[in-house]
C-alpha positions in Angstrom: 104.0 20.0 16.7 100.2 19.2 15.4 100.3 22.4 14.9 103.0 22.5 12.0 101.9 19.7 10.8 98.6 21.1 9.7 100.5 24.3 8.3 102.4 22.5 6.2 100.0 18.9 5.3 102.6 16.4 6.8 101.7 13.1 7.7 104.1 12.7 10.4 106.6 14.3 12.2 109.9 14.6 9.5 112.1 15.1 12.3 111.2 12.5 14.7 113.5 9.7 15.7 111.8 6.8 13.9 114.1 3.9 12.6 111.3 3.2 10.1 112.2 6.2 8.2 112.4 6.1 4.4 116.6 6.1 3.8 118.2 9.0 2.2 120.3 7.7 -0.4 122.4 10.8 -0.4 126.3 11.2 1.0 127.1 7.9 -0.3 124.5 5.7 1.3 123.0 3.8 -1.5 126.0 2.6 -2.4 126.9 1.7 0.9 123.8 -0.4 1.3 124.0 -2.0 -2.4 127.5 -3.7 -1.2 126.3 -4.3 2.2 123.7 -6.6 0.2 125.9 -7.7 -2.4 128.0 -9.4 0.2 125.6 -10.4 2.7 124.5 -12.7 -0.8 127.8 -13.6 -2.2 130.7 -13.3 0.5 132.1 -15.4 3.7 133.4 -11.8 4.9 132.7 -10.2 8.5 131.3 -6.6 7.3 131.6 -3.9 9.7 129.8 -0.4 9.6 131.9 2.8 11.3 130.9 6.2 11.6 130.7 9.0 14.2 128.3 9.5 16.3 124.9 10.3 14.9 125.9 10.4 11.1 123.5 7.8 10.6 124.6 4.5 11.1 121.8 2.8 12.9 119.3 4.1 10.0 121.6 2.3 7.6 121.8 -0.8 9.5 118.0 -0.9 9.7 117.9 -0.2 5.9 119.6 -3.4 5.6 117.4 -5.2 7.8 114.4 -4.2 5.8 115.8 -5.2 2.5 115.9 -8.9 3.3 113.7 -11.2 2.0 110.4 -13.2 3.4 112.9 -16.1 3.3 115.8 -14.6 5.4 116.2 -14.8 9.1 117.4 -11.9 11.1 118.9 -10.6 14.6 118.4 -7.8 15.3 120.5 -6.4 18.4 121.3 -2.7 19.8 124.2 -3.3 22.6 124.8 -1.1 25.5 128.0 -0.9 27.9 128.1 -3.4 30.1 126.9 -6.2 28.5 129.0 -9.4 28.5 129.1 -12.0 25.9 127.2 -14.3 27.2 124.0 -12.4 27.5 124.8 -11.2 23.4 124.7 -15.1 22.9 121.3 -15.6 25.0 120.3 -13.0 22.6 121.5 -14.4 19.6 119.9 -18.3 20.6 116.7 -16.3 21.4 116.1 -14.2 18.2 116.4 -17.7 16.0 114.2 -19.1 18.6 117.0 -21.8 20.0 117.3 -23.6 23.5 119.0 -22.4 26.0 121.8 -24.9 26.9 122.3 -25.3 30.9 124.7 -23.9 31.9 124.4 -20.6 29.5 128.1 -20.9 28.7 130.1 -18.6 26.4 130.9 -22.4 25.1 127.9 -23.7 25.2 125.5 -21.4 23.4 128.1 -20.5 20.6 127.9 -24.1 20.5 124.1 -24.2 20.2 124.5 -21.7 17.7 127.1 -22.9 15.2 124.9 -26.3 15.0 122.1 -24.4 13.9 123.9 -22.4 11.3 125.3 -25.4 10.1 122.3 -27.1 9.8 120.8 -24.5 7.9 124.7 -24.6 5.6 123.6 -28.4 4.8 120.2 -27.8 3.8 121.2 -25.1 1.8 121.8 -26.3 -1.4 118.4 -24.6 -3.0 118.8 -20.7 -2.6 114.9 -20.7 -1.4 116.2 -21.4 2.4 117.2 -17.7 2.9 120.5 -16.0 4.6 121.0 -15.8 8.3 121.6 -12.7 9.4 123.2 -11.1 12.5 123.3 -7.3 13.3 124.9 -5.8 16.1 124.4 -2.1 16.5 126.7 0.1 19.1 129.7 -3.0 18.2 132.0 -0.7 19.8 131.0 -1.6 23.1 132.1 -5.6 22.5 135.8 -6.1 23.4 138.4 -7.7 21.2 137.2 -11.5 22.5 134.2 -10.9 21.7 134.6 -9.9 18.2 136.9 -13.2 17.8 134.0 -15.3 19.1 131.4 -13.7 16.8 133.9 -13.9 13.7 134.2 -17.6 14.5 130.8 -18.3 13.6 131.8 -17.6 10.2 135.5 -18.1 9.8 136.2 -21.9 7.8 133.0 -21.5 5.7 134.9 -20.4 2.9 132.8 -22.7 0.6 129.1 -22.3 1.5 127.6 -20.1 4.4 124.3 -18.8 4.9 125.1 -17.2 8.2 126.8 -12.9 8.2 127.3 -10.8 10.6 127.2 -7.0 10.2 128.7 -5.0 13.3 128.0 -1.8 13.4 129.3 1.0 15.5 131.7 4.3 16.5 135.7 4.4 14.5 137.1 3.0 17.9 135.7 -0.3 17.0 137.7 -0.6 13.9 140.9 -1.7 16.8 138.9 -4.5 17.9 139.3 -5.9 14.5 143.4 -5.9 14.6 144.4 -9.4 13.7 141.4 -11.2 12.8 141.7 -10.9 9.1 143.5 -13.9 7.6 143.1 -16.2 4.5 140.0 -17.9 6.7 138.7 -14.7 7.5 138.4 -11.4 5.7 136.8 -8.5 6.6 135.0 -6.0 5.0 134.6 -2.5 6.5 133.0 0.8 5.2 132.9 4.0 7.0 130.1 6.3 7.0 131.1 10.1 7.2 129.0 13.2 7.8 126.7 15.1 5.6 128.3 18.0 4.0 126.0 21.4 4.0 124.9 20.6 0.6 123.5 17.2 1.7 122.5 18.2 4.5 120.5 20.8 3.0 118.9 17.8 0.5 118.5 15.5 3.4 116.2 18.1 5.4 114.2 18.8 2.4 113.7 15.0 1.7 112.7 14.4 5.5 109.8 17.1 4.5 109.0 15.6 1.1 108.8 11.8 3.1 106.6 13.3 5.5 103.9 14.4 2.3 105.4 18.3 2.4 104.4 19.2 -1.3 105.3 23.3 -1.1 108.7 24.9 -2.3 111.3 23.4 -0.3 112.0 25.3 2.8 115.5 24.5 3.8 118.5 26.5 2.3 122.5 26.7 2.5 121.8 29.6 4.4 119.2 29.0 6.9 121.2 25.5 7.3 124.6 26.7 7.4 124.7 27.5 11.4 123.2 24.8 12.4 125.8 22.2 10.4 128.4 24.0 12.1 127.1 23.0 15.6 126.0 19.9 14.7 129.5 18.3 13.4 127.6 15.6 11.4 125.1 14.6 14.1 121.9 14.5 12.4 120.0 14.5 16.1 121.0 17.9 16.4 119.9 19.3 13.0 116.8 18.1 13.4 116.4 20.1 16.7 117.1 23.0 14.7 114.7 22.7 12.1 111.6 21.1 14.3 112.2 24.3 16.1 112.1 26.4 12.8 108.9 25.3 12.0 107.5 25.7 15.1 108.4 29.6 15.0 106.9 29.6 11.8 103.3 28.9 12.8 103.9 30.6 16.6 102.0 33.7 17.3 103.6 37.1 17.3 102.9 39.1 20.3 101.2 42.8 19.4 103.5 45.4 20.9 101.6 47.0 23.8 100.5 50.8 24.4 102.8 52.9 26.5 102.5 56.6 28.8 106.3 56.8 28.8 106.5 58.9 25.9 103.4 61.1 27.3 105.3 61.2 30.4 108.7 62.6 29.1 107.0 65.5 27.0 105.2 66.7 30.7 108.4 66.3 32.3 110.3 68.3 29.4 108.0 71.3 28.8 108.3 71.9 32.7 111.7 72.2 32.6 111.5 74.6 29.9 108.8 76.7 31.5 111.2 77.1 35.1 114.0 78.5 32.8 112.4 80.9 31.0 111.0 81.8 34.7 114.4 82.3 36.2 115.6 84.2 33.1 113.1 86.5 33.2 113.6 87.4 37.2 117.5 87.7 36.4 116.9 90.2 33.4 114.7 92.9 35.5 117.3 94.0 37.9 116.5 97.7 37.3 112.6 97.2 37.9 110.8 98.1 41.1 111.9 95.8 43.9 108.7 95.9 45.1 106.9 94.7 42.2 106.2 91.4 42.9 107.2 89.7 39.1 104.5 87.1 38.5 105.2 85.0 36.2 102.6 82.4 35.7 104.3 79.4 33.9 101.4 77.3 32.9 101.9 74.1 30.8 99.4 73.3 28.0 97.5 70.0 28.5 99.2 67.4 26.4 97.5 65.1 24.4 99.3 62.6 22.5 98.0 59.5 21.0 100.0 56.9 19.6 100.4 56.3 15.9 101.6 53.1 16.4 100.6 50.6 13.4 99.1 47.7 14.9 101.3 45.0 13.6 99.1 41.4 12.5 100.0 37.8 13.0 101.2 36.4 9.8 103.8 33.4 9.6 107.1 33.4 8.6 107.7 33.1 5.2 109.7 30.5 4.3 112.7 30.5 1.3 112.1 28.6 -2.1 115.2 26.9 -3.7 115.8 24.6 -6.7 117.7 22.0 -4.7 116.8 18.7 -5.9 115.7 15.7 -3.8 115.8 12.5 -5.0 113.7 9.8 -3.4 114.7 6.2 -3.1 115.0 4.8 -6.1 115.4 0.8 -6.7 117.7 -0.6 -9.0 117.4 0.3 -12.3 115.3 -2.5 -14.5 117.3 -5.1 -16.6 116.9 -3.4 -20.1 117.7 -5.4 -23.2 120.7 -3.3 -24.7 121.9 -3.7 -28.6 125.3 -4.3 -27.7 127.9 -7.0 -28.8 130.1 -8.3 -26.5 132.8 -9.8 -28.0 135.6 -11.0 -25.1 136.5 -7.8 -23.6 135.0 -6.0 -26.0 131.7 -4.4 -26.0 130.5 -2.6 -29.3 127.2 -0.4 -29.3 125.5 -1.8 -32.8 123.8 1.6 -33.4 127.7 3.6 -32.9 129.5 1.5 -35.2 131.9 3.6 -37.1 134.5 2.8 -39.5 137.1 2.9 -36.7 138.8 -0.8 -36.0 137.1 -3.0 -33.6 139.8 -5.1 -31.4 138.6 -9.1 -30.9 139.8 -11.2 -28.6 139.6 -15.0 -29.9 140.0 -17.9 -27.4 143.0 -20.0 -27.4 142.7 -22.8 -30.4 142.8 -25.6 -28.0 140.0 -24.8 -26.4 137.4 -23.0 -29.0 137.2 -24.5 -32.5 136.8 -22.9 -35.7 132.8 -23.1 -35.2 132.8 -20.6 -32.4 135.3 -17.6 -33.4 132.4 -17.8 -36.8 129.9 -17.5 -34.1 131.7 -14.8 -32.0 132.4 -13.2 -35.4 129.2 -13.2 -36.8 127.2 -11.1 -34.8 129.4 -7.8 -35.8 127.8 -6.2 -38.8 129.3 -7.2 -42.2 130.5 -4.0 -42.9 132.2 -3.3 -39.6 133.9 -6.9 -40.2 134.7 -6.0 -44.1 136.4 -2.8 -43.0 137.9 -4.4 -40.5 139.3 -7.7 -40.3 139.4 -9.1 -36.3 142.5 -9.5 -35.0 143.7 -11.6 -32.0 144.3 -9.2 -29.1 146.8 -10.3 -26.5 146.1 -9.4 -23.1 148.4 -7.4 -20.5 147.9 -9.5 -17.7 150.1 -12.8 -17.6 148.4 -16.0 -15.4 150.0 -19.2 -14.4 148.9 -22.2 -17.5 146.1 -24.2 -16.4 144.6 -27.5 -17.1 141.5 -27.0 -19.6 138.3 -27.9 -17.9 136.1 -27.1 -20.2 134.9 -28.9 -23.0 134.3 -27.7 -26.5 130.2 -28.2 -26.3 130.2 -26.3 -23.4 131.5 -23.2 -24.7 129.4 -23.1 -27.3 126.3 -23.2 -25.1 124.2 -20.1 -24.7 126.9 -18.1 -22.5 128.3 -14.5 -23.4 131.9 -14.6 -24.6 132.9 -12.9 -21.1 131.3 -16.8 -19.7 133.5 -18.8 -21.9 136.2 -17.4 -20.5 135.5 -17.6 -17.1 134.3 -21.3 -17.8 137.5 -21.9 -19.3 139.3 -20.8 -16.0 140.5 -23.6 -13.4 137.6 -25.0 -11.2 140.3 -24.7 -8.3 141.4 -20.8 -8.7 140.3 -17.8 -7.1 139.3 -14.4 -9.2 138.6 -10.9 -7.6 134.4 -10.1 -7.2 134.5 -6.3 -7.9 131.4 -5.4 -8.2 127.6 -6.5 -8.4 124.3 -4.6 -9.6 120.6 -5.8 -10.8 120.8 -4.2 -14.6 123.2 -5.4 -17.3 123.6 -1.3 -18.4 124.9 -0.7 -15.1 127.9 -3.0 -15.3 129.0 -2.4 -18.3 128.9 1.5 -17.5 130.9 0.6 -14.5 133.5 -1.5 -16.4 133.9 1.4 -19.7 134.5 3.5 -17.1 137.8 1.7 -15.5 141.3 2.3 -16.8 141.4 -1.9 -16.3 138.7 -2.7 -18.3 140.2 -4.8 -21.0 141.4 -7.2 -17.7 137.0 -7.2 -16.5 134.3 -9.9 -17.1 130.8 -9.8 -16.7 129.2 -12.7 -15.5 125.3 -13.6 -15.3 123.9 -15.5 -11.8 120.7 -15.0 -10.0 120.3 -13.4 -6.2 116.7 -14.0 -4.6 115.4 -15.0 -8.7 116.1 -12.5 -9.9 119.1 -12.0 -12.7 122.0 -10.2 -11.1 125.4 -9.3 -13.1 128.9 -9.7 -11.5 132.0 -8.2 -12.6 135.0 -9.9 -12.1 139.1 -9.8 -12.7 142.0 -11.6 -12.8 142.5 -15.2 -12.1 145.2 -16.5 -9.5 146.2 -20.4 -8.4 145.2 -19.6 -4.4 143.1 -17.3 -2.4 146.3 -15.4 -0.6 147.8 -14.6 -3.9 144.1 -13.1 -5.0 144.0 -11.2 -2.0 147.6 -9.5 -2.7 146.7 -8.5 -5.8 143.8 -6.6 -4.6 146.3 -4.4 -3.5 147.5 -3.8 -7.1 143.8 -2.6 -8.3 142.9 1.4 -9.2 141.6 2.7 -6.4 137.8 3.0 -7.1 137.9 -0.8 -7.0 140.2 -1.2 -4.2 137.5 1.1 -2.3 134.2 -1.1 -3.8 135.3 -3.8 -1.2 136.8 -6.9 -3.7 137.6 -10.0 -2.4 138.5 -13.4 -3.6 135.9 -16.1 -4.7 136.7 -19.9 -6.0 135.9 -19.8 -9.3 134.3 -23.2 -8.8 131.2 -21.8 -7.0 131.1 -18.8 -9.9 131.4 -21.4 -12.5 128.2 -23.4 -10.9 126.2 -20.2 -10.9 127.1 -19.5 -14.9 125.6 -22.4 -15.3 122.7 -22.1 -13.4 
């Protein structure tokens, strides 16, 4: 192994089993890990992690871990069969450094437990006091009890909870979750599969460029193909193959060796020639003198053969170049100030205005005056707004009339016109969180690109200080009739994970 490692200037072992391992953010696993974070910071839900065996889960599930912040308290917990509930509580108290109550009861310690998440719920009004975080890895070894008692700890916080829990584990655990979900509990769930050859190809060759490889990449469809067949997704086994692939590559060949058995099968030949030619000769001179004595001296020349066998020299294997791309982990992309207008649903690029109608949506009379459509107006170009004249749009979606709530003043406060809106919205409702990224470009890429979009807002609020931007839709009189219209979304939102938030608690963090 030391020896490939100086062959090829690595750092460490690429291959190795180390859970610190940079992530690769191919097959679908950045995005898994942005939402895993989004909702860990803005949902009540119970998330849960599936996949196969050895797709990658448990490197995901530390990925997650190390994203947390100085502020944040984690447990960290890797079941195995066997283990009863009570020792996963004892486990639990210990991480967040919490007596043990005698008797260590199932009651008891979740008891211990739920006071000191609550505790931390009541303090929590500044965002400084961090999340409290619970991973469970292997989840598929907890029974269906088990889960209930572990979904308890956040069920009824629908409000204000600090406290997740993330299990993760094998497709089997997904039955253990039948009949938990309700409107005090909803669960979130994402399943991990396997690499496909092309990714699996890019994953091996980012393992080597992790590790400080900087040669041509060394792994190709080819050379990778038989081993993804016998893998069936489990990375463990692909690495096998190509540790051992690079340990051929710097073994020694072996120099064939000399050998008589050529020298030995000339001798033997030529003698058997030299008796024939003996016994044909005695056969032909039947007419001779019987008593001449025929001597026939078969000798057989010395032989002397050397071998011209080319010595063969010890080079190593050479090793395929491809132009596969790897991308390392990349964060978030930076908050970039963008030229845009946003007018209602509306966004217009200032530098693609063209003479083609632009569509504005003005808020309802009795809420907006005359002083804020000139303001909403007024930062489209003149001649866009010469050529052409705003008109109300009316939108698709019909909601049930609501009490206004927000005054005049407010809505002309510093707030985009996607804000007004959602300020104008009932305190008491529930809307449908789609979606949630660090860079403004980034959700407004996401909502052009819906067939929905006239129906999404964009929202600013702030996750750990920093900005963070929030798309949003629909707005419905309870939380069950948000979460049966969730069912009604396009698909690509229906699979980002939505669920319902008050719009009380979004309305505070507008205007925070």
């Amino acid at each position: 192994m030391n020896d490939y490692r100086q062959r090829y200037g690595l750092s460490e072992d690429p291959f190795s089993d180390d859970p610190g391992f940079p992530l690769f953010t191919g097959g679908g696993r950045r995005q898994v890990l942005d939402q895993l974070l989004h909702l860990c910071q803005f949902s009540q839900n119970l998330l849960v992690v599936t996949g196969e065996q050895g797709v990658g889960k448990t490197r995901i599930a530390h990925a997650l871990a190390d994203s947390l912040e100085e502020q944040d308290q984690l447990c960290f917990l890797a079941l195995s069969a066997g283990q009863t509930l009570e020792q996963l509580l004892v486990a639990i108290a210990e991480s967040f450094n919490l007596p043990i109550p005698s008797p260590a009861s199932v009651e008891n310690l979740l008891s211990e437990i739920e006071s000191f998440v609550s505790a931390t719920d009541s303090d929590g009004e500044n965002e400084s006091e961090g999340l409290i975080l619970i991973i469970i890895d292997n989840a598929e070894h907890l029974d269906s009890s088990s889960v209930a008692v572990l979904a308890s700890l956040i069920e009824n916080k629908l409000q204000a909870n600090s406290a997740h829990i993330v299990l993760v584990g094998e497709p089997r655990l997904v039955s253990r979750l039948n009949g938990l979900e309700s409107d005090k509990l909803q669960i979130s769930d994402f399943h991990l599969p396997a690499f496909s050859l092309s990714e699996t190809v890019d994953y091996l060759n980012f393992r080597m460029e992790m590790a400080d490889y900087l040669g041509p990449e060394i792994f190709t469809d080819a050379v990778v193909d038989p081993w993804w067949r016998q893998a069936h997704g489990q990375l463990g086994v692909v690495h096998e193959f190509a540790q051992d692939k690079l340990l051929q590559s710097v073994m020694p060949q072996e120099e064939p060796g000399r050998s008589n058995l050529p020298v030995f099968h000339i001798v033997a030949i030529s003698a058997v020639i030299a008796i024939a030619g003996v016994f044909y000769l005695y056969l032909d001179d039947k007419e001779a003198d019987k008593n001449l004595t025929a001597r026939v001296v078969a000798s057989v020349p010395a032989v002397t053969t050397q071998s011209s066998v080319a010595s063969v020299t010890n080079q190593s294997i050479a090793l395929a170049n491809t132009e596969t791309p790897v991308q390392p982990i990349l964060q978030s992309l930076p908050n970039t100030a963008e030229s845009l207008v946003q007018v209602d649903n509306v966004v217009v690029d200032q530098s693609d205005v063209s003479s083609e109608s632009v569509a504005i949506e003005i808020p309802n009379s009795d809420v907006v005056d005359a002083a804020t459509i000139k303001e909403i107006t007024s930062s489209i170009p003149e001649e866009t707004v010469k050529n052409n004249p705003p008109a109300a749009s009316t939108q698709s979606v019909s909601y049930q009339a609501e009490p206004k709530q927000t005054t005049i003043s407010e809505l002309s406060g510093n707030f985009t016109a996607h804000e007004k809106k959602i300020l104008a919205w009932s305190p008491s409702q529930f809307t449908i969180q789609l979606l949630g990224v660090s860079s403004l470009k980034s959700a407004q890429e996401f909502v052009s690109s819906q067939s929905n979009n006239a129906e999404l807002l964009i929202f600013k609020t702030k996750r750990s200080g920093k900005d963070w931007f929030v798309v949003v839709t629909g707005h419905y009189a309870s939380n069950a009739q948000a979460r049966a219209a969730i069912g009604s979304l396009p698909a690509a939102q229906r699979d980002a994970g939505p669920w319902p938030r008050q719009i009380q608690i979004i309305q505070k963090e507008i205007r925070q």
